[in-house]
N, C-alpha and C positions, 0 to 999 in steps of 0.2 A: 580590851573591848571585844565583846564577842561579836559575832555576824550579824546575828541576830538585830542587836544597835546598831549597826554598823547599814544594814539595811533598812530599819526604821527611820534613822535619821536622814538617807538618801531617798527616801520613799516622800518623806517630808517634803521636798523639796524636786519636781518631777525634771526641771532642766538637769538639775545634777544630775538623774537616776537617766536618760538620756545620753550624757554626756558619759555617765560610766558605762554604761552598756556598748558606746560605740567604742571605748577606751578598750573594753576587754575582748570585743569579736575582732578589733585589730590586733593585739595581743598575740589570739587566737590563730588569726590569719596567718600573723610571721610566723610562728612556732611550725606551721603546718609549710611553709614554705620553703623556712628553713630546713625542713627537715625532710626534705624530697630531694631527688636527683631529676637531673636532666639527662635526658638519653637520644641520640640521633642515628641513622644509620643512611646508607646510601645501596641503590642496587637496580636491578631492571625489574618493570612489571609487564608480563605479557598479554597479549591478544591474539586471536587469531580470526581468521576469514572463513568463512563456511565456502562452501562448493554448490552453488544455486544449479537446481535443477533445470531444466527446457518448461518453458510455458508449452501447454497444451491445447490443441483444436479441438472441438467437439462437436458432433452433431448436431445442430442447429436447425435443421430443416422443417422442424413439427415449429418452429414458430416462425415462418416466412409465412406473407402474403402475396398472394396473386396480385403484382402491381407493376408487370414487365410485360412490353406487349411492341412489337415492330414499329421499330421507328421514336422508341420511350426509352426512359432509364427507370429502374427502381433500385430497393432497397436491398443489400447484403446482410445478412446477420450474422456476423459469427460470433460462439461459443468458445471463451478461451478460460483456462486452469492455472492458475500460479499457485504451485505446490510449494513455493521457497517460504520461508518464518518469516520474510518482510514483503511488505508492496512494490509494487512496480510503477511505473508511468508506458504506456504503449504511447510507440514516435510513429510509429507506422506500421500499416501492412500493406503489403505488395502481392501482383498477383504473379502466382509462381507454378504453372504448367497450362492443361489442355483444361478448358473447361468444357463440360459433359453433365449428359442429364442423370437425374436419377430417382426414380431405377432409371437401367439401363434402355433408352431407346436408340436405335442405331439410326433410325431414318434421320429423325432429328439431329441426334450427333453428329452427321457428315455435315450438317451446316449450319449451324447453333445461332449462327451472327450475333451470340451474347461476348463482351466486353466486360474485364473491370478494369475499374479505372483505380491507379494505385493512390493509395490515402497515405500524407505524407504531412509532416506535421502536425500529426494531432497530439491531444495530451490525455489519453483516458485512464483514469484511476483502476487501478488491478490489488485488491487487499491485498495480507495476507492470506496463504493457504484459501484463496476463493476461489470462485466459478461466477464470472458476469458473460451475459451476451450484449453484446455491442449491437445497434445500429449504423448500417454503415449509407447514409442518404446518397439516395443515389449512383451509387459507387457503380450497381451494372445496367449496362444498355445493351439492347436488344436491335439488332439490323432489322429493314425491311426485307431481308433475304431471309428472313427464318420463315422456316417452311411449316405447314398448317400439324404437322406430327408433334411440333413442340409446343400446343397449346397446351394449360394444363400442366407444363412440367415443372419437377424442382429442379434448377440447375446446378451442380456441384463445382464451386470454386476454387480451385486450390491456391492457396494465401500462406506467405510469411508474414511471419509477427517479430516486430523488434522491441524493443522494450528498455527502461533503464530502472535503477533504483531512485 
């Protein structure tokens, strides 16, 4: 019998033609399975850790406002840089030396009666490779010992930043 009939008559009848089709892709199947190898192997795969740069401070002072004044607190703003390929979370910043105006006024200087107050527990999102300035409410206060030379000034804070991944 040729194929030919051999397919006509299966054709004739669509369950059979069905029922052979799936007869011959299993067929198909073993032949191809049979006919493979299985191969496995065991070994180390490595990683490694980068070396994260220092976040960085930045001039901030062209965006303060005038909102500290004897006897009040206002706002901090610092400008900070996370140069590392991931984000960070800042936990805190603390205040870390003399605070002083700037520019430099000396009358003022000798008695600033400016305070910060250190931020502790916070959680502020730092991208990668970005530059945010934070708001820091409230963070300095102003004595009613500050003397009439310090109206008008920027004050300069010096702050540490901690930060995690």
């Amino acid at each position: 019998m040729s194929l030919k009939k051999t397919f006509a008559i299966i054709a004739a009848d669509k369950l059979k033609l069905v029922l052979a089709l799936s007869a011959l892709s299993i067929v198909v199947a073993a032949g191809v399975t049979f006919g493979s190898w299985s191969v496995s192997g065991t070994g180390n795969g490595y990683a490694k850790a980068v070396t994260p740069s220092n976040l960085t401070l930045n001039d901030a002072s062209a965006s303060t406002v005038a909102d500290l004044y004897p006897g009040g607190t206002g706002n901090v703003k610092v400008s900070i840089t996370n140069p590392n390929s991931f984000a960070v979370t800042i936990t805190s910043i603390t205040g870390n030396g003399t605070i002083v105006t700037t520019p430099t006024n000396a009358t003022c200087d000798a008695s600033t009666g400016v305070t910060f107050t250190d931020q502790t527990g916070l959680s502020l999102a730092l991208g990668a490779s970005a530059t945010t300035t934070f708001t820091l409410n409230g963070a300095a206060a102003m004595s009613n010992a500050s003397v009439n030379a310090c109206k008008g000034l920027v004050f300069a804070i010096p702050v540490s930043v901690t930060a995690t991944t």
